[in-house]
N, C-alpha and C positions, 0 to 999 in steps of 0.2 A: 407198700409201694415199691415198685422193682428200683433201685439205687441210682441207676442210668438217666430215669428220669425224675427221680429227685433233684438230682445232678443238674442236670440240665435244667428244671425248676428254680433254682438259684442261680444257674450262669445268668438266666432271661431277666435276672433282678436284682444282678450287679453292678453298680454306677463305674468301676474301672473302665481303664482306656482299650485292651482287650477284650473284655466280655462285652463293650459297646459294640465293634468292628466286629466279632462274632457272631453277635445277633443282625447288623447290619445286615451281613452275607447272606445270614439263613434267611430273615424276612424277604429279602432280596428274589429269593429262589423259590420259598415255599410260600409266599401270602401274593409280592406283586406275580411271580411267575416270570421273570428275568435272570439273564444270567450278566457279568457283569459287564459283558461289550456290548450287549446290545440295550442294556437299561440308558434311559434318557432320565434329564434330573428331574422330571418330576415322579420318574419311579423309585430316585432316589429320596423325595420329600418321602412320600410314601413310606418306604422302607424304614429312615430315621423316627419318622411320630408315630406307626408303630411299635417299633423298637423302642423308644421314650414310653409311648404308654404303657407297655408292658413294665416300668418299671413302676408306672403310677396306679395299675388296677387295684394292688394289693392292700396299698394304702387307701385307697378308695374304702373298698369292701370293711377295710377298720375300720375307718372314720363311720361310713353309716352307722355298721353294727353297733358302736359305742353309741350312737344317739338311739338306737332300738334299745338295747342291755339300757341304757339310765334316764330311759323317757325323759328326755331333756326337753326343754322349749327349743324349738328351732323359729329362726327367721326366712321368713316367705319374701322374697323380693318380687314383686310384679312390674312388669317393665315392656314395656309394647317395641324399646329397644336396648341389644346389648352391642355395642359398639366394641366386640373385644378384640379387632385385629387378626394377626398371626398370631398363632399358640403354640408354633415349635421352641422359640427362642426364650419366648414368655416362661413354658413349661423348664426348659434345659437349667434357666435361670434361678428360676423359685429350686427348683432340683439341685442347681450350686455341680452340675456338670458343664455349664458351657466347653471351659475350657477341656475337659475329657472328651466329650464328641467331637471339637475341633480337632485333637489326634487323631482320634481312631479313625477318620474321614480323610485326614492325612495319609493316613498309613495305605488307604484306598486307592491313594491318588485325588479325593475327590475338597473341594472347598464348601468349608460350611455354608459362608457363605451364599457363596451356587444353590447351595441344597434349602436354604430358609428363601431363596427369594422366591423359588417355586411352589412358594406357597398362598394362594391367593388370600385376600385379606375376607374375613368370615362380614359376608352382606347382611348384616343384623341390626344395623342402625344408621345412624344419618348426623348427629352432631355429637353435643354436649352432655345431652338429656341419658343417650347409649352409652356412651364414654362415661360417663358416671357412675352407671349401673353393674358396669364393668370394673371400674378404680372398686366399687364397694365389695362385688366379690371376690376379688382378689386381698384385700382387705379384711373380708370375714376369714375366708379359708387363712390369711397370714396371722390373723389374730387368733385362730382356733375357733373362732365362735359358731354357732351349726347354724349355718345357710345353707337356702335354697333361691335360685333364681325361677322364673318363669315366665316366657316369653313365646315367640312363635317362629319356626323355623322356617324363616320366608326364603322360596326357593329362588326368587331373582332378587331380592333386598329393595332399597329403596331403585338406583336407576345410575351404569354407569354413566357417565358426564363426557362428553364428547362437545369440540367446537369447530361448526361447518362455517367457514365465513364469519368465525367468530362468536357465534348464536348458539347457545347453548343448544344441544340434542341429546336426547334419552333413550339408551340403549337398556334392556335386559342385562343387570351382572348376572356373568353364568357363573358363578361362585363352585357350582356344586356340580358342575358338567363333569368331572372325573372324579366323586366322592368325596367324601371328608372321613380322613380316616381318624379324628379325634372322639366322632360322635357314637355312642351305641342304639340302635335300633331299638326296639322297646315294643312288637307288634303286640305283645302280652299286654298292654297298659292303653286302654281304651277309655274312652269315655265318651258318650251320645250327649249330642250339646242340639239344643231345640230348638227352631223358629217357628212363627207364624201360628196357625190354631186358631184356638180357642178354649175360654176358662170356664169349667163347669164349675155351679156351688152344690155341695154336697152336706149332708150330715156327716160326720163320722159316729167312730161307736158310742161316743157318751152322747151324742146329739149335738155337738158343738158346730157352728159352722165350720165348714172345709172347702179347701177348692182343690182340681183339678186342670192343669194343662191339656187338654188332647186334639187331635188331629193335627199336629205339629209335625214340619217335617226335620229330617235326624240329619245333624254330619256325626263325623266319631273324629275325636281328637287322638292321634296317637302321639306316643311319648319317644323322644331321642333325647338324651340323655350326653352332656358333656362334663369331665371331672374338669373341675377348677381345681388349679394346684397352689396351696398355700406356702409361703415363702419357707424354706427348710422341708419341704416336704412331708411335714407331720398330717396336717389337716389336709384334705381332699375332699372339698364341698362338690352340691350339681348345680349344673344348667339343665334346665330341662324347657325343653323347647319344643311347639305342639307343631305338629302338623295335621293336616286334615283331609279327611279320606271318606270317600261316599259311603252308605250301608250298602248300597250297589252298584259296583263297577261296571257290569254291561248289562244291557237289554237283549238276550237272546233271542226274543221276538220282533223289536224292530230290525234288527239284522238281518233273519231272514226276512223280512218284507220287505229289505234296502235301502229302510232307513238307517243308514248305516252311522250318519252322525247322531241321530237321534240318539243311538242304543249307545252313544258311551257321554251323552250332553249329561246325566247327572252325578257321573264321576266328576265333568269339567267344571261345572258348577260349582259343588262343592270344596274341592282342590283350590278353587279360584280365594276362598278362606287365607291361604297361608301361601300364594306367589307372591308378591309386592307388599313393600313397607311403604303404609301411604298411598292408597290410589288418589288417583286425581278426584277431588270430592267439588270439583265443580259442577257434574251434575246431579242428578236425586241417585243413579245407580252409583255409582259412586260414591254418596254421602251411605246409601246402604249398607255397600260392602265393607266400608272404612267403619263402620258403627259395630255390622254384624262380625267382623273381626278381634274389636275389642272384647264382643260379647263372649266369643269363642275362647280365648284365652284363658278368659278369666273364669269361665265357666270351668274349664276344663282343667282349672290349678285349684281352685276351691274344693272343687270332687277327689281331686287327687289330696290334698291335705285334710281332705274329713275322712276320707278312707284311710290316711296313716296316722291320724288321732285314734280311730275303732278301734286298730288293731290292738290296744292299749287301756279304753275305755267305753263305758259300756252306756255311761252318757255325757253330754256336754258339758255339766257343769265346768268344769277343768279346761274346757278349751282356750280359755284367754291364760291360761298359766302354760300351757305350752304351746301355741301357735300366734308370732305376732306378725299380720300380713302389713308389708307395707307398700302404699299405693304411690309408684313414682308418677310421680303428673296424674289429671284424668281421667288417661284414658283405661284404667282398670275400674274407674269408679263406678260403675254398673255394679261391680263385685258386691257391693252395700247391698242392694238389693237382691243379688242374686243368693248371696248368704242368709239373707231373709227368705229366700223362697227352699231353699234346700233345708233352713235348720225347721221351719212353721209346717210346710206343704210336705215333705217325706221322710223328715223324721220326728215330728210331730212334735215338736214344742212351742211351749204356748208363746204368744206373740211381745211381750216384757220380755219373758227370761232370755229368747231370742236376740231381741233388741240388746238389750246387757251382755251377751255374747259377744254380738257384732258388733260395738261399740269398744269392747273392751280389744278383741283382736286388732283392732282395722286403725293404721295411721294412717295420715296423707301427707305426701310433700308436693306444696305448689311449687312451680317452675314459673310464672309471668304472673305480670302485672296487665299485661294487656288484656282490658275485660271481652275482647274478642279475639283474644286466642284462650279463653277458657271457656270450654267445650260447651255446649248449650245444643240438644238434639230436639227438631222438631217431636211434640210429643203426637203427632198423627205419624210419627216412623215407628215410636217405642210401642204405641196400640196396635200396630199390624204387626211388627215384625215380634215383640216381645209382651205381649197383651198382658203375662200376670206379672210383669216386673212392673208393668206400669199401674197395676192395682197396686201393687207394695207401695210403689212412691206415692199413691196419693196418699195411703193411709200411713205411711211415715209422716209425710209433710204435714198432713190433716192435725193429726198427735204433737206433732213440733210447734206448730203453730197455735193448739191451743195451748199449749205450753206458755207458747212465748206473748198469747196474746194478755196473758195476765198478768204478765209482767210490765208490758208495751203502753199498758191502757188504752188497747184499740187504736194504737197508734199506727195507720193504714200505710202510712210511705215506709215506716220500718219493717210490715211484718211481708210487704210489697218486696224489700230488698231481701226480706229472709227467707222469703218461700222458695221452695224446691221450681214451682216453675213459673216461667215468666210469663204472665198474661198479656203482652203490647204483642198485638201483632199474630202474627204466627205463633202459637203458642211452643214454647220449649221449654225443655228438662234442662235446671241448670247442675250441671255435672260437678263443678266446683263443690255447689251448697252443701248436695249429696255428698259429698268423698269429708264435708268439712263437718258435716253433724253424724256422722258414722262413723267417723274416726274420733278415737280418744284423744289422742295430741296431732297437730296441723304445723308442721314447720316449714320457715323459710328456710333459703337456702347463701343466705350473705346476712352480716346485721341490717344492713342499711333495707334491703328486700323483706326483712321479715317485720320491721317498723313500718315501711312502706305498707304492708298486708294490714296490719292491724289499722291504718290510715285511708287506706281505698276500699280495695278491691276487697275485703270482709272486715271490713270497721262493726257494721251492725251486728255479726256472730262474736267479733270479739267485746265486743260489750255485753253481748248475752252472756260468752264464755270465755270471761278474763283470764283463767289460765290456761286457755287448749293451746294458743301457739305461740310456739319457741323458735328459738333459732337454730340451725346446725350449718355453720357454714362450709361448703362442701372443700371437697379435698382433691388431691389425685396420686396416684400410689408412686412411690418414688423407685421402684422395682424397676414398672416399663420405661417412665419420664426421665428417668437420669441414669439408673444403674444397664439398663440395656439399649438404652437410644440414644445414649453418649457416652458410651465406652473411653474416649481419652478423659474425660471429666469426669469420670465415675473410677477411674483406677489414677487419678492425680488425687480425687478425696479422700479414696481409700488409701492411698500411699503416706498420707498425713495422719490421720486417725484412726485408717483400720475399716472395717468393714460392717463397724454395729450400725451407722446411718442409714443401711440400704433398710431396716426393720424397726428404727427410731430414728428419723427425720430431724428433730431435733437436735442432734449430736452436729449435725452441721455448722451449728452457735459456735462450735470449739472454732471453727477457721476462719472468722470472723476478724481477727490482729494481721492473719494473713494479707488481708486486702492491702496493708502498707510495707510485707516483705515484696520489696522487688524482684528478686528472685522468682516467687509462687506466681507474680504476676506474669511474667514471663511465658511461665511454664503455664499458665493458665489461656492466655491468647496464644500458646503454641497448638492448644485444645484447640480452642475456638476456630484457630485456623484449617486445620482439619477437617473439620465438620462445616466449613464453610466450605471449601473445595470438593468434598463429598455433595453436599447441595449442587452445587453451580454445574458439575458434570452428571448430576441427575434430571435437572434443570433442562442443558444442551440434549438430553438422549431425549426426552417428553414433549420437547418445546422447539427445542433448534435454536434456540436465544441463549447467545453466549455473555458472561457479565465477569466484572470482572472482581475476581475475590477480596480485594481490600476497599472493595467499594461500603458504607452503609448498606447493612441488609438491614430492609426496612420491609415490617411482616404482617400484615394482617388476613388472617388465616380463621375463617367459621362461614358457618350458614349465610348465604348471601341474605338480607332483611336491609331493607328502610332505616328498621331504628340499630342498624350497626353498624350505619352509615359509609356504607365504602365509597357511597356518591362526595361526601367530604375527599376522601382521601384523594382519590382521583379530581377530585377540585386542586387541591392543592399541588398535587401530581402537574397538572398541565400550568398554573402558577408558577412552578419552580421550572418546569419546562421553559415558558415565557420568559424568567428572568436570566437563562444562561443563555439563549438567543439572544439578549439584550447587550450581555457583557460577554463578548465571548474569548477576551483578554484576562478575566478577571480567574484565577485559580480556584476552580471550583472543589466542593468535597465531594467524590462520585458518591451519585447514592441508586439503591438497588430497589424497585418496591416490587416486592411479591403480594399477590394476590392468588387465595384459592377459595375453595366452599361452591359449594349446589344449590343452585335456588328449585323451590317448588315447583314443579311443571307447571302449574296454572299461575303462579307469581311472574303477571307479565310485567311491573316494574324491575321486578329483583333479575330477571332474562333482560330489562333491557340494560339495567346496570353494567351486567356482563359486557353484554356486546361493547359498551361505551368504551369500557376496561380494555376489552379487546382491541381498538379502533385505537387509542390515543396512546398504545404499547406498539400500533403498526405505522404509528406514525412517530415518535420520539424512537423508537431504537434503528429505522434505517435513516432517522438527521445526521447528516454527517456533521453540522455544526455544534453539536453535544458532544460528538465522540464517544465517548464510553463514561462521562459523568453522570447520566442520567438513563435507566432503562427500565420496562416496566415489565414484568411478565406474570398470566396467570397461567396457576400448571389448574389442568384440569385432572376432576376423579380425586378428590380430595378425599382422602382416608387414613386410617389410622398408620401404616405404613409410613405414607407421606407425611404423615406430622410426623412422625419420627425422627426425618432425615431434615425435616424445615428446623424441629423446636431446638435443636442444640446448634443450627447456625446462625440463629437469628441475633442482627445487634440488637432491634429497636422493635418491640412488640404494642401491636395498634389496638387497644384497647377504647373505642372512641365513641361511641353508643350511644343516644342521647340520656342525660342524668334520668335516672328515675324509671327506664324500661328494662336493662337488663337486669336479669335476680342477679345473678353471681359471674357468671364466664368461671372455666377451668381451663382455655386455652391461656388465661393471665398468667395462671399460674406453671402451668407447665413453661409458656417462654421466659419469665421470671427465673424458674428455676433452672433453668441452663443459660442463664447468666445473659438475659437482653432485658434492657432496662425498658422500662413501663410509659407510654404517651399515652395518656388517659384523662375522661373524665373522670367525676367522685363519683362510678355508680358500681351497681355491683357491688363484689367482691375487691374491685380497684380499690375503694377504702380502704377496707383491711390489708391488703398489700401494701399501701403507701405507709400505714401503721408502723410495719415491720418493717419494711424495706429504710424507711426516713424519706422525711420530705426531698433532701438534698438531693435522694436517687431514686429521682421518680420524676417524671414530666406531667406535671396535671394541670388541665387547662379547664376552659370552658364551664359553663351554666350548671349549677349544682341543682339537683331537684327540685329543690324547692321553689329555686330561680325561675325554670324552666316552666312550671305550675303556673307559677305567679303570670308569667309572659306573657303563657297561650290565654290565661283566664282575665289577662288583663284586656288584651283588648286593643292595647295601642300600639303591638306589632306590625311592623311591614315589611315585610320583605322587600318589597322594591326600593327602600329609603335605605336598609343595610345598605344590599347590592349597590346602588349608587356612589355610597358613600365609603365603596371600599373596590378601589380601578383596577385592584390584580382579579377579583373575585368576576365583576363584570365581565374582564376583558376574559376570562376563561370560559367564563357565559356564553359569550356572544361567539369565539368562535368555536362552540358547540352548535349554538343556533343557527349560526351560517352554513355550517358542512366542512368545516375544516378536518374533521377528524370522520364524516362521510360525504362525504365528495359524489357520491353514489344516489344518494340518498337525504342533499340536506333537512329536510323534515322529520326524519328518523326521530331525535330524541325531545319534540318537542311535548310530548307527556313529561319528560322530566324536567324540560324548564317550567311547565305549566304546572308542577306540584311544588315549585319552589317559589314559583313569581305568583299569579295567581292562586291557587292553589293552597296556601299558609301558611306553606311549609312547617308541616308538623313535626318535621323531625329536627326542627330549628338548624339544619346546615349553615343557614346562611349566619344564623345568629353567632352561633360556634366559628365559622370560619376563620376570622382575621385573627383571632386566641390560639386558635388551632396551627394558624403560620406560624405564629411566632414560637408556641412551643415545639415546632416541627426543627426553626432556624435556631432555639437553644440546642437541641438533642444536636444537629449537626456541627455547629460550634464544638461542643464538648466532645463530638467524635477524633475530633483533630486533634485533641489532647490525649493523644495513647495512653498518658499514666493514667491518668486520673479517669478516663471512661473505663483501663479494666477494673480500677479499682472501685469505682460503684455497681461494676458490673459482678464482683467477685461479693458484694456485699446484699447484691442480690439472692444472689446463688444459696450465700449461708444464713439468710433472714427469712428462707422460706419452710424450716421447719413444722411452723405451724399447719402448715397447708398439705398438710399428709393426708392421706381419706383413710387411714390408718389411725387418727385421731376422730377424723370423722364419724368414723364407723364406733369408736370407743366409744361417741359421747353417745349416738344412737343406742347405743348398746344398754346403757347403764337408765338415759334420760327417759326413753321411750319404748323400746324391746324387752327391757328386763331379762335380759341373755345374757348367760353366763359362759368366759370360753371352757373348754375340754380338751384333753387331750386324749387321741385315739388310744385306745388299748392297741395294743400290739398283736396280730395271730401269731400260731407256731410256724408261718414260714420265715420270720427273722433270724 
């Protein structure tokens, strides 16, 4: 090789502050096509993650090759969302150059800053469920372990979030309107994913029955490929993310006949596979697409992981010692049977060995207890759109159930709860059953959620199968959550103990005495305050609502839903509003409530929530008789970004959910671990937090599960007898019901006093409420004691060790994957 560019081979994979500025330049010139007066910053993102990935290819290409060279088991993560954010800052970090790029961008003239915000947040998920999936591969790739993700490259994401008159509105994210220059194309890596048909029965050559699929029509899944960068830059796992693409892009005959839309409707069609996360499934096209989507995925990662087993093996037996697929939520649970149709129908193994295959590969993690957010698909959609999956499910279920009926003793209401489909009604495929008798081990995702599983929503499987489900209670990587989205908190921990906590979480325990050096405390609310004024002029640019920084920042930050009850918080919101009208002498403690998260397009309660939120923040922040003690604001477009800048200023994080719905939350944990103390009930993961954190620094209120059970099933709930019998909670009622907060419109929210007063209020608000004041009026109390709230705030901070997804991923690893880490060999370009 001529020397010059060997040379120059090694400058491109230099982490110095030089060879960074160098490559800057050149990418600059020869990739965006800019010269440096006329580049605008986001030629300069461009140029930068570039420039970064060229530092990350190399290691890339090791990392696979070592899992080719030592036919390792790899972990298959299936996931309908990757919630990963920006990946310049992520990448630079795990890289351990921040600080280098920040010069040589100096040296430009130019701010890093400037250059990461031009980076739009990647449209690949929507809560907790993404967010998760994301903490985990960041997590493999940190621990070394060989993962893979796979998911769908949705070209608008779920829906930017815009507020007209306060009313929620759904915009296209155009995420990808100027490329993504993190991802590689992959047009080599196809795969033809099927619908509709029909299933021939055939002989094959020994004379066994066989089926075929045919007259089905084709999309082709292509492969885009993203390196995940593991913390130190050793490990470089993928994402690979499908998109979807017609067998035929144009009709040259309707064109010239001038049907002009006609000749490109089955590109658009198909395509339609991989624009939006989540169509609106309120009506049947819609329930289609949202179905035929999942199908596509999972189809199209299946094919891809039996084709990188071949290459190694020449048959199945060996598949469950190296391929363990895990099924996040769901919505990959088709995969059961799709792995049934691919190992029986084209690679011809017989229907046991099969079965013992897929069983052995295949976990599930449930996400809800809600038995109507567990997926259940009419089974007149899976006979037309999926005809021989749905011959697999009966003759699964068929087989399970004479199994289980020998056990059962023809006991009809159990084998009723165990079958794959439900017969009341409309007949459906329960998707849960499926992902839960196909999978080897079933885990929750909190203790209290995975006790709960074995207690409801699959009591009857875990009596069939007492040891399938475990627990794993989720994590979040403390890389993004604290070492790069609170920079003064993350170099005030490292300044005390160094910098092993950002890769063992646990080392945090050592600063734990600190919580009673005064000094540390200081220097800890000098953080906090920081990041608090960083908020509030993020806040005024998005919003126009100014607040004021030593107010309580009081945070509840997720998915707008019923049972996460933000309708409480704004209950009480306008209660505390009412009583500083009342006293307006009386020295109040300002408090600040933020509000954000996206409710579902078709969720017209969780839109009118909003609006309500909206309307009683338009009406307490321009009262002049509050002044600046009380102000509410929701930012919309709620995304990983914005948590960033919310989770390190938050004091008071709103964990309020009713007992017993939510699995786990890991927004708990992320505002936990940047130091805001916990208002919660006992559900979730909130337990386990209050474990560690101690009772003493934690605000927990309200109906424990069990409570909550007993209530609705008892019988002698009323809501109108609460309300009555509690005159802040009414009088916040009532001037809801009048129009005070719509003047415009008083009838507007009377669906939501009619699900509370009539209605049963299932989400027990009212039950919870007066619990819920009063732990609102401890937390403010104890804000006004500066010592002693930083000091349980600081004891927050160093008790959250446990809640790394770093641990997560370890106990996964060893509990259920059977993964072992590696570490990349090294090429000769080091």
């Amino acid at each position: 090789m001529d020397a010059r560019y060997r040379t120059r081979d090694i400058e491109r994979r230099s982490l110095d502050v030089d060879a960074l500025k160098r490559s800057f330049l050149e990418w600059l010139v020869y990739s965006v096509g800019k010269d440096a007066r006329a580049a605008t910053r986001r030629d300069w993102f461009h140029t930068v993650a570039l420039a970064v990935r060229d530092r990350v290819v190399d290691r890339w290409m090791d990392t696979t090759r070592t899992y080719y060279t030592h036919d390792v088991k790899r972990v298959y993560y299936l996931s309908l969302e990757f919630l990963i954010g920006r990946l310049l800052t992520n990448s630079l970090a795990n890289l351990g150059i921040i600080d280098e790029c920040r010069q040589a961008l100096d040296r430009i003239g130019l701010s890093l800053d400037e250059v990461v915000d031009a980076e739009p947040d990647a449209a690949l998920g929507n809560g907790g469920l993404g967010r998760l999936a994301a903490c985990f591969l960041d997590s493999m790739a940190s621990r070394n372990l060989p993962g893979y993700g796979y998911g769908i490259r949705y070209e608008f994401g779920l829906f930017e979030q815009r507020f007209e008159h306060g009313w929620q509105v759904e915009y296209p994210e155009q995420w990808l309107q100027f490329g993504n220059p993190w991802e590689f194309a992959r047009p080599e890596v196809l795969y033809p994913v099927q619908f509709y048909g029909r299933v021939e029965e055939f002989r094959d050559s020994v004379g066994e029955r066989a089926y075929r699929w045919v007259d089905s029509e084709r999309v082709l899944a292509m492969a885009y490929d993203t390196p995940v960068v593991g913390f130190g830059g050793k490990t470089i796992n993928t994402l690979r993310l499908w998109a979807a693409r017609a067998t035929r892009d144009f009709n040259f005959g309707h064109f010239n006949e001038g049907a002009y839309m006609k000749a490109v409707e089955q590109k658009i069609l198909s395509e339609n596979l991989s624009r939006v996360l989540y169509p609106n499934d309120a009506t049947e096209t819609g329930k289609e697409l949202r179905f035929k989507q999942e199908y596509f995925f999972t189809s199209a990662s299946l094919q891809d992981i039996l084709r990188r087993y071949l290459q190694h093996h020449s048959d199945f037996d060996q598949l469950p010692n190296k391929a363990a697929i895990q099924l996040n939520d769901t919505h990959p649970a088709i995969g059961i049977a799709e792995m049934m149709r691919l190992l029986v129908d084209q690679h011809a193994v017989k229907w046991d060995k099969a079965w013992e295959i897929t069983q052995g590969c295949f976990s599930y993690t449930n996400h809800t207890l809600l038995p109507e957010a567990l997926e259940a698909w009419p089974v007149r959609l899976l006979e037309r759109v999926l005809p021989r999956h749905m011959q697999i499910i009966y003759e699964i279920n068929a087989k399970f159930l004479n199994r289980s009926s020998a056990r059962a003793a023809h006991d009809n209401a159990r084998l009723s709860h165990l079958s794959l489909i439900d017969e009341r009604g409309d007949r459906r495929v329960r998707m849960g059953n499926l992902a839960f008798i196909g999978s080897h081990k079933v885990n929750g995702v909190s203790a209290l959620h995975t006790e709960l599983m074995k207690q409801t929503v699959f009591a009857d499987f875990h009596a069939e199968f007492p040891d399938r489900i475990v627990n794993k209670t989720n994590g979040i990587t403390p890389r993004r959550w604290l070492h790069q989205a609170n920079r003064p908190l993350s170099d005030l921990i490292t300044s005390r103990i160094g910098e092993g906590w950002i890769h063992d979480l646990s080392a945090l325990d050592a600063l734990k005495p600190k919580a009673d050096d005064v000094v540390f405390r200081e220097e800890f609310r000098r953080a906090k305050r920081k990041n608090k004024k960083r908020l509030a002029a993020y806040l005024a640019r998005q919003t126009g609502v100014e607040i004021n920084v030593d107010s309580l920042f009081d945070v509840q930050v997720k998915r707008i839903h019923e049972y996460k009850r933000q309708l409480m918080n704004i209950l009480q919101t306008i209660a505390l509003y009412n009583d500083m009208r009342d006293s307006p002498t009386v020295t109040w403690t300002p408090v600040t409530k933020i509000f954000a998260g996206k409710a579902a397009p078709a969720y017209h309660m969780a839109k009118l929530i909003i609006k309500l939120i909206n309307d009683v923040g338009k009406v307490v922040n321009h009262d002049p008789s509050v002044h600046d003690n009380l102000k509410v604001v929701f930012l919309p477009n709620y995304n990983v970004t914005a948590a960033e800048i919310i989770m390190p200023a938050a004091d008071l994080s709103e964990q309020i959910s009713t007992a017993g719905m939510e699995a786990s939350g890991t927004g708990n944990m992320k505002l936990a671990l940047n130091g805001a103390l916990t208002i919660g009930t006992l559900d979730g993961a909130n337990v386990e937090i209050k474990d560690a954190v101690g009772d003493d620094n934690i605000f927990i209120f309200g109906l424990t599960a069990e409570e909550a059970n007993s209530l609705r099933q008892g019988g002698a709930y009323n809501p109108r007898d609460v309300i009555g019998a509690n005159p802040a909670l009414k009088r916040a009622l009532d001037m809801i019901s009048t129009g005070v907060f719509s003047p415009d419109d008083p009838s507007r929210y009377h669906p939501i006093l009619q699900s509370l007063i009539d209605g049963g209020d299932h989400f027990l608000v009212t039950a919870d409420f007066e619990d819920y004041c009063t732990a609102h009026d401890d937390a403010v109390a104890l804000y006004r004691d500066t010592e002693e709230w930083t000091r349980k705030a600081i004891l927050n901070t160093t008790s959250m060790g446990w809640f790394s997804s770093d641990r997560t991923v370890g106990e996964y690893a060893d509990e259920i994957w059977g993964v072992k880490p590696i570490i990349p060999d090294e090429g000769d370009h080091r």
